[in-house]
TORDRENVEX-370452 format. One record per atom (N, C-alpha, C): chain; residue number from 1; atom name; x, y, z. Coordinates in steps of 0.001 Angstrom, whole numbers. Each point is the difference from the previous one (the first is absolute). Layout:
N
<pt mol="A" seq="NUM" atom="CA" px="X" py="Y" pz="Z"/>
...
// end
This chain:
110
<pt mol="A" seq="1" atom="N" px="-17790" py="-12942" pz="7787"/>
<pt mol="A" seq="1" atom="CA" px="982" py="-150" pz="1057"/>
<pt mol="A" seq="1" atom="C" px="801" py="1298" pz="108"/>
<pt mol="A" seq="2" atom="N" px="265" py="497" pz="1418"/>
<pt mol="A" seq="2" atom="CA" px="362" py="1001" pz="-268"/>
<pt mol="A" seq="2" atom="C" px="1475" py="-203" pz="634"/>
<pt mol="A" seq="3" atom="N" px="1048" py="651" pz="-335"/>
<pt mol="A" seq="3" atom="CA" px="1623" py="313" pz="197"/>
<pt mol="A" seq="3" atom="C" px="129" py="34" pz="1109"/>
<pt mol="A" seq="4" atom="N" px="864" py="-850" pz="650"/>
<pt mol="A" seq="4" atom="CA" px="354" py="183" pz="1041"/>
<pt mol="A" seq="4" atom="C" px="1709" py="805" pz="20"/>
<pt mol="A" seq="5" atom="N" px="-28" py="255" pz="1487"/>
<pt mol="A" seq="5" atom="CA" px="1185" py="1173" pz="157"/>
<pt mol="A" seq="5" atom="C" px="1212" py="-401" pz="-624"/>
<pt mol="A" seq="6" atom="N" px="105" py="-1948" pz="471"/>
<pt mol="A" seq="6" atom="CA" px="1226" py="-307" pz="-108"/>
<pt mol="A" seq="6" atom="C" px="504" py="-431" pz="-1587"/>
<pt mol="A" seq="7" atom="N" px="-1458" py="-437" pz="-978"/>
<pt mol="A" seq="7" atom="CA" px="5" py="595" pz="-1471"/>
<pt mol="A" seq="7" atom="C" px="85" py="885" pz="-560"/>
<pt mol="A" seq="8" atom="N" px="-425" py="679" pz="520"/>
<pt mol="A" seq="8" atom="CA" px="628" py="1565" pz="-335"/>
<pt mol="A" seq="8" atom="C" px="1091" py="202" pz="-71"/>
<pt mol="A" seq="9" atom="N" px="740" py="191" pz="1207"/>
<pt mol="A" seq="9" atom="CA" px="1379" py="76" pz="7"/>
<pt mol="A" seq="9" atom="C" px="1354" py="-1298" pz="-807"/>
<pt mol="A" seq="10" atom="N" px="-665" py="-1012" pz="-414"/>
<pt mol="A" seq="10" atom="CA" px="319" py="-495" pz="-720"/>
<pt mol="A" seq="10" atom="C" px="-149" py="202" pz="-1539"/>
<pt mol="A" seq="11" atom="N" px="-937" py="666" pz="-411"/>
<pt mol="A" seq="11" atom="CA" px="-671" py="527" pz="-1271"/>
<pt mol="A" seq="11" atom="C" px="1107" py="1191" pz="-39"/>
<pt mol="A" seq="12" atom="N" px="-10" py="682" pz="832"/>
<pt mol="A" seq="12" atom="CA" px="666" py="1514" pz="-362"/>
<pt mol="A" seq="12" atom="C" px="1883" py="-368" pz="63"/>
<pt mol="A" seq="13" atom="N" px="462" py="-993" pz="1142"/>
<pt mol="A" seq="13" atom="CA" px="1240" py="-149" pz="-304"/>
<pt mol="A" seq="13" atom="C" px="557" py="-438" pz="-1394"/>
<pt mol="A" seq="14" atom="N" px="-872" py="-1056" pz="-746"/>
<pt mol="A" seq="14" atom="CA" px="455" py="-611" pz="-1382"/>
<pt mol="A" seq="14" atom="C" px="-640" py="828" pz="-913"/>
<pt mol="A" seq="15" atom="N" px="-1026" py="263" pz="136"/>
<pt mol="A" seq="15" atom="CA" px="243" py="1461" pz="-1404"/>
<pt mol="A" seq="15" atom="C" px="1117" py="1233" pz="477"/>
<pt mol="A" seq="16" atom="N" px="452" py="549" pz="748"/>
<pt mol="A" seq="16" atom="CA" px="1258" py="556" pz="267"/>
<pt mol="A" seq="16" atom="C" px="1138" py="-895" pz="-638"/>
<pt mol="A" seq="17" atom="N" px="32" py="-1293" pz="561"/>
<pt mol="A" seq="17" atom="CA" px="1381" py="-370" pz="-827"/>
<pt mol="A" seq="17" atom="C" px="345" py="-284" pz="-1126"/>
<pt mol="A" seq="18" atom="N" px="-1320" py="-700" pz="-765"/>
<pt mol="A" seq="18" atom="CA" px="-548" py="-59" pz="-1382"/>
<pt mol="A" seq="18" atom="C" px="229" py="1494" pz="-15"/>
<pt mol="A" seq="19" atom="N" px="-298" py="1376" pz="-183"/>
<pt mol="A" seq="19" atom="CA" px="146" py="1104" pz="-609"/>
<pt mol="A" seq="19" atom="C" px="1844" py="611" pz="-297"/>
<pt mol="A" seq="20" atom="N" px="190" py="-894" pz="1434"/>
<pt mol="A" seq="20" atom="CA" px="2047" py="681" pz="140"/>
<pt mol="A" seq="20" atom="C" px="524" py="-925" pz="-1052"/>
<pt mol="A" seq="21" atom="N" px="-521" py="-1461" pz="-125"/>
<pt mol="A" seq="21" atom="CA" px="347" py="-1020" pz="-846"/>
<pt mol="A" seq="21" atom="C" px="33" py="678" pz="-1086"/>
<pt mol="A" seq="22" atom="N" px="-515" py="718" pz="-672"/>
<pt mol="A" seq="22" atom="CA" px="-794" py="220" pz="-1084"/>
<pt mol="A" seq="22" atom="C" px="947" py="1171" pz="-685"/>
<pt mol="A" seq="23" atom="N" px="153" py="878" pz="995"/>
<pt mol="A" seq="23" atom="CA" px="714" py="1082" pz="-416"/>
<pt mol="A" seq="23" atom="C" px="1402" py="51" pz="412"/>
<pt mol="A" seq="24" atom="N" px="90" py="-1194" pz="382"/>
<pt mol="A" seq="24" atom="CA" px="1662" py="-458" pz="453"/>
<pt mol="A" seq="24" atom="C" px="350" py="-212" pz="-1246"/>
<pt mol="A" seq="25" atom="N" px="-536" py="-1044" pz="-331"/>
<pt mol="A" seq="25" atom="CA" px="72" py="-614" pz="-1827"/>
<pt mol="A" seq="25" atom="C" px="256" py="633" pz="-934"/>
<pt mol="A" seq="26" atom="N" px="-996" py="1113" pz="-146"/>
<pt mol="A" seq="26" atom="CA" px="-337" py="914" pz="-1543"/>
<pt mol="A" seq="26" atom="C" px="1525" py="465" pz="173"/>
<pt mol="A" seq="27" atom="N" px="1003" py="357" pz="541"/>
<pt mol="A" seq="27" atom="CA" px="937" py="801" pz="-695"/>
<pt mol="A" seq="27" atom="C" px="-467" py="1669" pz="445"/>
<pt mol="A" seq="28" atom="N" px="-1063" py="426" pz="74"/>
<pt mol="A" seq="28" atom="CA" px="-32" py="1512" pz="166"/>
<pt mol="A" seq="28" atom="C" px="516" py="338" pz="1097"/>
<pt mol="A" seq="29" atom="N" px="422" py="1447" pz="-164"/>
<pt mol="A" seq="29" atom="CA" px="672" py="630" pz="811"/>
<pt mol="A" seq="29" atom="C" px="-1123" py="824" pz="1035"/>
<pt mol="A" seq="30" atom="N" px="-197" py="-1665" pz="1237"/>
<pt mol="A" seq="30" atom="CA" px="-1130" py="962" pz="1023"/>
<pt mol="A" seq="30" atom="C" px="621" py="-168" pz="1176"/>
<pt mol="A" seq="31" atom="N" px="-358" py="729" pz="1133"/>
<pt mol="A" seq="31" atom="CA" px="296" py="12" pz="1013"/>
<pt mol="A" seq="31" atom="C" px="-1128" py="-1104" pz="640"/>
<pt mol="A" seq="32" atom="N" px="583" py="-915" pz="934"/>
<pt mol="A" seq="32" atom="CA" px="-881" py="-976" pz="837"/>
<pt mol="A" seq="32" atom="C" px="-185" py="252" pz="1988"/>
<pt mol="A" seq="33" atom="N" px="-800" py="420" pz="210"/>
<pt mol="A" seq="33" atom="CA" px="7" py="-195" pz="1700"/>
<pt mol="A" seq="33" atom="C" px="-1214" py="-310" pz="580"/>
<pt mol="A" seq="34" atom="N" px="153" py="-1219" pz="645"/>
<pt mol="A" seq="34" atom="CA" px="-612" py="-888" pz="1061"/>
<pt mol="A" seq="34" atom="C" px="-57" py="244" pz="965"/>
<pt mol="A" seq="35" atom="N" px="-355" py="895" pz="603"/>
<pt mol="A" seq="35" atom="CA" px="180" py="284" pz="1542"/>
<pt mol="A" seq="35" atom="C" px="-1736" py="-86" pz="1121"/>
<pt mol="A" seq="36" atom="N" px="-2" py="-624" pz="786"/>
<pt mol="A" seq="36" atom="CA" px="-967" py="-120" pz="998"/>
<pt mol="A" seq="36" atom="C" px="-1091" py="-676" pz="-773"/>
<pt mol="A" seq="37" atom="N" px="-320" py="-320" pz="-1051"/>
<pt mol="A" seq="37" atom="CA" px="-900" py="-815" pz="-632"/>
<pt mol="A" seq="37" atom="C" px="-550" py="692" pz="-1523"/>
<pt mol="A" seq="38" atom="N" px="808" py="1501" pz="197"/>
<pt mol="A" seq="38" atom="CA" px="164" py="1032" pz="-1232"/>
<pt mol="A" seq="38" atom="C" px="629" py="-439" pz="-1072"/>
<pt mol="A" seq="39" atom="N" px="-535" py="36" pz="-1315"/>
<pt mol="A" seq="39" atom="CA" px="1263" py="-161" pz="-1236"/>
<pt mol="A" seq="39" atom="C" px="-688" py="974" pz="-792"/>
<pt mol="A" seq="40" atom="N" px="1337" py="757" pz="-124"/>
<pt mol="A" seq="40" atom="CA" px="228" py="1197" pz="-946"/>
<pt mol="A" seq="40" atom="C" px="1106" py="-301" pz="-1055"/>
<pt mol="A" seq="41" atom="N" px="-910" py="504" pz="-1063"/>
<pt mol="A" seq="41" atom="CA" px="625" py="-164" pz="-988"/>
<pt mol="A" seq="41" atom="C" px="423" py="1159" pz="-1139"/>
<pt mol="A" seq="42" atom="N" px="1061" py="673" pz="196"/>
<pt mol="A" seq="42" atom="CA" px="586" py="1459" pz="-643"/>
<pt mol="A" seq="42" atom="C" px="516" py="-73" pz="-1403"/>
<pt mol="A" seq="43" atom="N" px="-892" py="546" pz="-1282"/>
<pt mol="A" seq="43" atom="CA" px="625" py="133" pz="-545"/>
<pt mol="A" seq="43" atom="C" px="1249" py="965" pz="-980"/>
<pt mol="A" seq="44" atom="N" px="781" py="-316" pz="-968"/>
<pt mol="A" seq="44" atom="CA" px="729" py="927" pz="-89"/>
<pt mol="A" seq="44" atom="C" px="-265" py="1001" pz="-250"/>
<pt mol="A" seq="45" atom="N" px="-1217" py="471" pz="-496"/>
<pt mol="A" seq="45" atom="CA" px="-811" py="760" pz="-77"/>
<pt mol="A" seq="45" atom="C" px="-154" py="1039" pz="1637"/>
<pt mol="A" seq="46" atom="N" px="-73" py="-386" pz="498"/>
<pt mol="A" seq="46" atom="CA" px="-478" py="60" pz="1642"/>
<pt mol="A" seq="46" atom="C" px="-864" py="-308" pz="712"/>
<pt mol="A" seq="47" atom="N" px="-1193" py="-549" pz="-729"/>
<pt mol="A" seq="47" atom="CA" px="-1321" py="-160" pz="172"/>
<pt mol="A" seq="47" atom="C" px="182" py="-1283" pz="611"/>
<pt mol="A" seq="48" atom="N" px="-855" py="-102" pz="1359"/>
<pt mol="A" seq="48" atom="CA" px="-143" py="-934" pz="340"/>
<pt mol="A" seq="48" atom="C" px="-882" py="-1107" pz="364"/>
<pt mol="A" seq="49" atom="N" px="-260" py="-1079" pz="196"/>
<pt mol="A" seq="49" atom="CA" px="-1280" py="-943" pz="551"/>
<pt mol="A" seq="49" atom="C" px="184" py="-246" pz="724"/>
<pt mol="A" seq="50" atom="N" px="-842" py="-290" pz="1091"/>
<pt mol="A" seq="50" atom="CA" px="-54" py="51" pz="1370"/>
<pt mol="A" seq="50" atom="C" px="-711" py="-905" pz="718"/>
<pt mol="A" seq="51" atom="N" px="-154" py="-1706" pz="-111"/>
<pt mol="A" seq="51" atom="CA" px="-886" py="-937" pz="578"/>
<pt mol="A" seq="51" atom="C" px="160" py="-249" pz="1021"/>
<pt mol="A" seq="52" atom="N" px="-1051" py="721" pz="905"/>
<pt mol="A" seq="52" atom="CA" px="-84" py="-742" pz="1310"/>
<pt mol="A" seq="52" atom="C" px="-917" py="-551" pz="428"/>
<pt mol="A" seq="53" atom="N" px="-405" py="-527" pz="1365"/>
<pt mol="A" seq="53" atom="CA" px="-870" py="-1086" pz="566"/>
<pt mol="A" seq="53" atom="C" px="-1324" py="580" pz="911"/>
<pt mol="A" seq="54" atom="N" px="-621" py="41" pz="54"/>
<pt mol="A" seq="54" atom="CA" px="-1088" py="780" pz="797"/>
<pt mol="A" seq="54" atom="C" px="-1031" py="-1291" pz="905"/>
<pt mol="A" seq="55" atom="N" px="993" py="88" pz="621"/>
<pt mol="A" seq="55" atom="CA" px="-977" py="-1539" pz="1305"/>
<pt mol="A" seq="55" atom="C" px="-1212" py="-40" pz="26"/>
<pt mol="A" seq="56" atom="N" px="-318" py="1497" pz="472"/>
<pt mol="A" seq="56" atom="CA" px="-1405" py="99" pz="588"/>
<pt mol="A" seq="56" atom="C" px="-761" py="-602" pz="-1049"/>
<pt mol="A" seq="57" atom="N" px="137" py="460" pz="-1293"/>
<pt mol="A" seq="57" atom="CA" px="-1275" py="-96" pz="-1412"/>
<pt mol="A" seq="57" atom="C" px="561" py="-1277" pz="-393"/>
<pt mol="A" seq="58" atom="N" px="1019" py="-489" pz="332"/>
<pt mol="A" seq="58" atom="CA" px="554" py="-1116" pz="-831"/>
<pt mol="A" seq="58" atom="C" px="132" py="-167" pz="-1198"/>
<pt mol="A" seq="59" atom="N" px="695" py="1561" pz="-239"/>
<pt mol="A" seq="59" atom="CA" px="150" py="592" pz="-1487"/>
<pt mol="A" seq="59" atom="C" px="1185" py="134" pz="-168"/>
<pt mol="A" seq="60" atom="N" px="679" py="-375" pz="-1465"/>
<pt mol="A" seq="60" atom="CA" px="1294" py="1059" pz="-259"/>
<pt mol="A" seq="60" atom="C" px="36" py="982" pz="-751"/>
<pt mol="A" seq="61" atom="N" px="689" py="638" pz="771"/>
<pt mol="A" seq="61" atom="CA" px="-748" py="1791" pz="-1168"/>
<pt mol="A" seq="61" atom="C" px="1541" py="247" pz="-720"/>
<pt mol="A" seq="62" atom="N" px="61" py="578" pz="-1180"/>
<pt mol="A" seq="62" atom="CA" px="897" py="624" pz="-979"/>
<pt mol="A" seq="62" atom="C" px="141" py="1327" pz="202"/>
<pt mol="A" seq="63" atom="N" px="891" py="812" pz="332"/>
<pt mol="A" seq="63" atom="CA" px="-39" py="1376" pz="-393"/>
<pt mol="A" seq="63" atom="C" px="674" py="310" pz="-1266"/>
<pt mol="A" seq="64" atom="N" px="73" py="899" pz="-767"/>
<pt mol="A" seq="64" atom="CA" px="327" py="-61" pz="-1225"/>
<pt mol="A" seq="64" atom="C" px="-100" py="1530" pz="-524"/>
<pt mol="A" seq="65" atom="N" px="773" py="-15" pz="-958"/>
<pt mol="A" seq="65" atom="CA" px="-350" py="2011" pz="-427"/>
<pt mol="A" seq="65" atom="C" px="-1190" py="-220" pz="-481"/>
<pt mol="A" seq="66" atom="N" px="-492" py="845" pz="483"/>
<pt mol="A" seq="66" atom="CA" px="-1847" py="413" pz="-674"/>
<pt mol="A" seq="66" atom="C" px="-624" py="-1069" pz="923"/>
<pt mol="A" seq="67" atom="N" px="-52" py="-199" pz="1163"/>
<pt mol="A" seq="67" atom="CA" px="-635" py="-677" pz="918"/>
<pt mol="A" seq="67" atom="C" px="-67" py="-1433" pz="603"/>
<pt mol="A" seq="68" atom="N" px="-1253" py="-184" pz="857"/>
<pt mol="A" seq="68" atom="CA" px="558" py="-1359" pz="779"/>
<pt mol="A" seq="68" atom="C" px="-961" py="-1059" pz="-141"/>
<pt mol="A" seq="69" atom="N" px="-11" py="-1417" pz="112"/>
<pt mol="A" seq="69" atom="CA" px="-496" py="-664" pz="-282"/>
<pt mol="A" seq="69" atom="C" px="-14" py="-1349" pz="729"/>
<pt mol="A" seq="70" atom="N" px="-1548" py="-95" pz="170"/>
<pt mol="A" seq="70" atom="CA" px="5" py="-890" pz="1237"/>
<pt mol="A" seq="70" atom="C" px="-366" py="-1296" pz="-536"/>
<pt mol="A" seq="71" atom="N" px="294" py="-1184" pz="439"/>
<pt mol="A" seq="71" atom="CA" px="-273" py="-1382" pz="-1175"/>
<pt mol="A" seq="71" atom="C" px="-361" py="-1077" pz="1316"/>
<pt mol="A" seq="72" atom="N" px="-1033" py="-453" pz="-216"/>
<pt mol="A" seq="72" atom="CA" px="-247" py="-997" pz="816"/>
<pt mol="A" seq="72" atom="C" px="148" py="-1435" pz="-683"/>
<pt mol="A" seq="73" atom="N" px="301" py="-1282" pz="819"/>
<pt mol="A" seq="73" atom="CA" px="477" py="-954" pz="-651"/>
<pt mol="A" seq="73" atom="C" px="-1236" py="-601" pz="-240"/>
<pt mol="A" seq="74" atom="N" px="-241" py="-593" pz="-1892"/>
<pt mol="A" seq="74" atom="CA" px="-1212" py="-913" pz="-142"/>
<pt mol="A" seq="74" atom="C" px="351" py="-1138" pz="-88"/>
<pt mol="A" seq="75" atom="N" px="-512" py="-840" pz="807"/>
<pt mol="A" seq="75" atom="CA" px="573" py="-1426" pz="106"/>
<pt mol="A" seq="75" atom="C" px="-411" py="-756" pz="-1283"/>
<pt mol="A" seq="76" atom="N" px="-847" py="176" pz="-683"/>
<pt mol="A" seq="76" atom="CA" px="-469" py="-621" pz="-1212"/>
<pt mol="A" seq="76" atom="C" px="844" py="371" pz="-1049"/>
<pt mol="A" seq="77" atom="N" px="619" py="1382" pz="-31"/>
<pt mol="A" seq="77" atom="CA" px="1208" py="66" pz="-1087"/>
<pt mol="A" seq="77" atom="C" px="1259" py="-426" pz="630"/>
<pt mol="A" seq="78" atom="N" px="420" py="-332" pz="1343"/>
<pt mol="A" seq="78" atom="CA" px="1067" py="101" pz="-47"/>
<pt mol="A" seq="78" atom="C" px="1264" py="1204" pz="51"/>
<pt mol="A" seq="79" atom="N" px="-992" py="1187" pz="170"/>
<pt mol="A" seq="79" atom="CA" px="433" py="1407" pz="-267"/>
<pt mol="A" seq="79" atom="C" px="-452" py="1068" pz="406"/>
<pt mol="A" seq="80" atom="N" px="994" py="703" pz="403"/>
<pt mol="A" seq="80" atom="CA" px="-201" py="1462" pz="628"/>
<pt mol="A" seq="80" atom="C" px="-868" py="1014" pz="-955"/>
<pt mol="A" seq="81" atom="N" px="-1388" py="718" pz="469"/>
<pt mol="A" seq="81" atom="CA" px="-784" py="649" pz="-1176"/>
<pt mol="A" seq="81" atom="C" px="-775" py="1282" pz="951"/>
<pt mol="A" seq="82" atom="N" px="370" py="1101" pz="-543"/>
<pt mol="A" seq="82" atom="CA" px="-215" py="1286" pz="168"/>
<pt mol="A" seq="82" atom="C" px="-1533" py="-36" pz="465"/>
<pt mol="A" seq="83" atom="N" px="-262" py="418" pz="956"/>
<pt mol="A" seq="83" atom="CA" px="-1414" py="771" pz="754"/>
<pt mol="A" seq="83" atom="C" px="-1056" py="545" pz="-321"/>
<pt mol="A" seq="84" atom="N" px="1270" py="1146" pz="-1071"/>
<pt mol="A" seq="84" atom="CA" px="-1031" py="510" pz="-985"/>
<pt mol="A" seq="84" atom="C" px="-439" py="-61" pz="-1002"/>
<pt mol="A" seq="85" atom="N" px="1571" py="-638" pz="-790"/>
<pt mol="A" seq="85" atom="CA" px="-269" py="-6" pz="-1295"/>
<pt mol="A" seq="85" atom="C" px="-121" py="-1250" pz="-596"/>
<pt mol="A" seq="86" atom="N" px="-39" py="-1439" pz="917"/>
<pt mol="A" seq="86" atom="CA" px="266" py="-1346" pz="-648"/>
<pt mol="A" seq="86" atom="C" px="1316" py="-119" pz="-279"/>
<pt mol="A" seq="87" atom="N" px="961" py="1230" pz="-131"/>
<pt mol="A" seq="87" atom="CA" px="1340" py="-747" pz="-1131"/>
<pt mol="A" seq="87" atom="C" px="647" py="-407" pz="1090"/>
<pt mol="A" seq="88" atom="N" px="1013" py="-1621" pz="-962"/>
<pt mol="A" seq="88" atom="CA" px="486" py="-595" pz="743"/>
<pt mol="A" seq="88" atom="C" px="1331" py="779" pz="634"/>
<pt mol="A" seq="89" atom="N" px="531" py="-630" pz="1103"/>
<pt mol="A" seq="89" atom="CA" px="1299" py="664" pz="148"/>
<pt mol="A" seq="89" atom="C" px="1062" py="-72" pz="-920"/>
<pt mol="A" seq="90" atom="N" px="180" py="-1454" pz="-1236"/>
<pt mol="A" seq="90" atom="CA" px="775" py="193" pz="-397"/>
<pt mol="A" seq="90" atom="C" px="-37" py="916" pz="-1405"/>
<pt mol="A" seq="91" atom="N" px="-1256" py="138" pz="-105"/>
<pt mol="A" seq="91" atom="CA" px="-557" py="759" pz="-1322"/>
<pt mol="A" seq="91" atom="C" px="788" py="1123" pz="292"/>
<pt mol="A" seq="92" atom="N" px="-432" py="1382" pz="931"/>
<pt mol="A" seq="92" atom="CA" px="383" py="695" pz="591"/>
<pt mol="A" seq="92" atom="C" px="1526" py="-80" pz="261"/>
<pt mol="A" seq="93" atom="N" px="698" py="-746" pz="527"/>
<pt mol="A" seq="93" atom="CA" px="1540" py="514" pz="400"/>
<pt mol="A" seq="93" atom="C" px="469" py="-313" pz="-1736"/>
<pt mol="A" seq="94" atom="N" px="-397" py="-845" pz="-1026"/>
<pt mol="A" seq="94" atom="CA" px="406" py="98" pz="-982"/>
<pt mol="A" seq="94" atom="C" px="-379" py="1604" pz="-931"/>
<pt mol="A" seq="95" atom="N" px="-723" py="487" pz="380"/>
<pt mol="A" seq="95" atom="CA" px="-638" py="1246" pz="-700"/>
<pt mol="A" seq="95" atom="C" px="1100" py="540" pz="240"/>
<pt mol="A" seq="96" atom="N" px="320" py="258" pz="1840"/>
<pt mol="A" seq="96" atom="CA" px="960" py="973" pz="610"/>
<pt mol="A" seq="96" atom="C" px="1488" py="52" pz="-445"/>
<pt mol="A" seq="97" atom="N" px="428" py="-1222" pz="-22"/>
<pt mol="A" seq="97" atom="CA" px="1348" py="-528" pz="-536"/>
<pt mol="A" seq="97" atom="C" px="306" py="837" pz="-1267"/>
<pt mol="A" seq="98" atom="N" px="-1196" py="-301" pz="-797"/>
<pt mol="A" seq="98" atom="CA" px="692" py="387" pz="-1542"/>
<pt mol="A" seq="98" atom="C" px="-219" py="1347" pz="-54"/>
<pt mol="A" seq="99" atom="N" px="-723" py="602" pz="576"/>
<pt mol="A" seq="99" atom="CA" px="-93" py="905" pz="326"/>
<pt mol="A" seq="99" atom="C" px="1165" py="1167" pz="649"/>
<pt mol="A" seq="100" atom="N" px="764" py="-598" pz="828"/>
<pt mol="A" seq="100" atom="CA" px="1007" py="543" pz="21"/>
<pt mol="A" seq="100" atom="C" px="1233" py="-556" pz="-35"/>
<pt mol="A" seq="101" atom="N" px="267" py="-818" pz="-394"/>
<pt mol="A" seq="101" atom="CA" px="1437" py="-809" pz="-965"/>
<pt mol="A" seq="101" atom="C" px="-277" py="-285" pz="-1106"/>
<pt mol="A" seq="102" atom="N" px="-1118" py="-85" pz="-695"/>
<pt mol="A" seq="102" atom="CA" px="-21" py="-373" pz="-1777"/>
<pt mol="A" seq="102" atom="C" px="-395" py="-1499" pz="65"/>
<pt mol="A" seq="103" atom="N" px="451" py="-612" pz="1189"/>
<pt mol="A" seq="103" atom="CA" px="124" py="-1529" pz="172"/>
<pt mol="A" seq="103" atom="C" px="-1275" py="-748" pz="84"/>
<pt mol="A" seq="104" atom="N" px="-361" py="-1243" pz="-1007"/>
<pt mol="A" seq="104" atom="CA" px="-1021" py="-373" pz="273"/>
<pt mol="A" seq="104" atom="C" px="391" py="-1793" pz="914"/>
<pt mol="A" seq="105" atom="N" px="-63" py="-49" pz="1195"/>
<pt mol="A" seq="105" atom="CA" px="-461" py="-1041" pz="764"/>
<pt mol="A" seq="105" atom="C" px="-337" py="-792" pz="83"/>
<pt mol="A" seq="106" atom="N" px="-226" py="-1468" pz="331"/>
<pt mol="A" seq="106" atom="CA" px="-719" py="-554" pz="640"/>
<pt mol="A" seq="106" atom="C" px="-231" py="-463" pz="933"/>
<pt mol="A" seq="107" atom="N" px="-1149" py="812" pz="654"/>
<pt mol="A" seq="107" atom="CA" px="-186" py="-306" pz="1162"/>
<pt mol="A" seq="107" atom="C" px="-1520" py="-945" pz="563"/>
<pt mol="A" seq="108" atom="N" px="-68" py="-1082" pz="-811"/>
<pt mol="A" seq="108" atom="CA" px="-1408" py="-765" pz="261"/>
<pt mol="A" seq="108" atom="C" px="239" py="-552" pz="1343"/>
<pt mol="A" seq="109" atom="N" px="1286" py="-312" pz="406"/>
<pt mol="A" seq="109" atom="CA" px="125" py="-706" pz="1163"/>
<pt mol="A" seq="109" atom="C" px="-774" py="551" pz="772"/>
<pt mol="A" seq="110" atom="N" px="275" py="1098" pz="436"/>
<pt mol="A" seq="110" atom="CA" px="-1129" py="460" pz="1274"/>
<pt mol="A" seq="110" atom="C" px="-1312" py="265" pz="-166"/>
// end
């Protein structure tokens, strides 16, 4: 079965809020912005993540220092999983996190 538009855009709004949820919580000192369907996420560091929505592919792609990453949704996991590499999305934003706050996460929700 394949994704429709209006799952999609339902898929990509609640992993966005699940992610602000997430880092609302932890206590770290990040910057949060939601804007047009964008969530960026700055850390004190400066480094930032960058999830946005890509209609056409019905992808959400990550930008991230050291590159970008496109994740299509597998309905059998339940989860957003990289194009290229299999890794899940939350595998990945947990790599990134500790990566630049020390902080280890959890982020299975999405």
């Amino acid at each position: 079965m394949s994704l429709t538009e209006a799952r999609f855009h339902d898929l990509v709004d609640a992993t966005q809020q699940v992610l602000e949820d997430i880092f609302d919580d932890s206590g770290l000192d990040v910057d949060l912005e939601n804007s047009a369907g964008v969530l960026t996420v700055t850390f004190e560091n400066g480094k930032s993540l960058i999830f946005s929505r890509q209609e056409p592919l019905l992808q959400l792609w990550l930008a991230a220092p050291g590159g970008g990453f496109h994740f299509d949704y597998d309905e059998k996991l339940s989860a957003w999983k990289c194009d290229k590499s299999d890794e899940l999305l939350s595998e990945m934003v947990l790599h990134l996190t500790k990566d630049h706050s020390g902080a280890e996460l959890d982020f299975e929700e999405i």
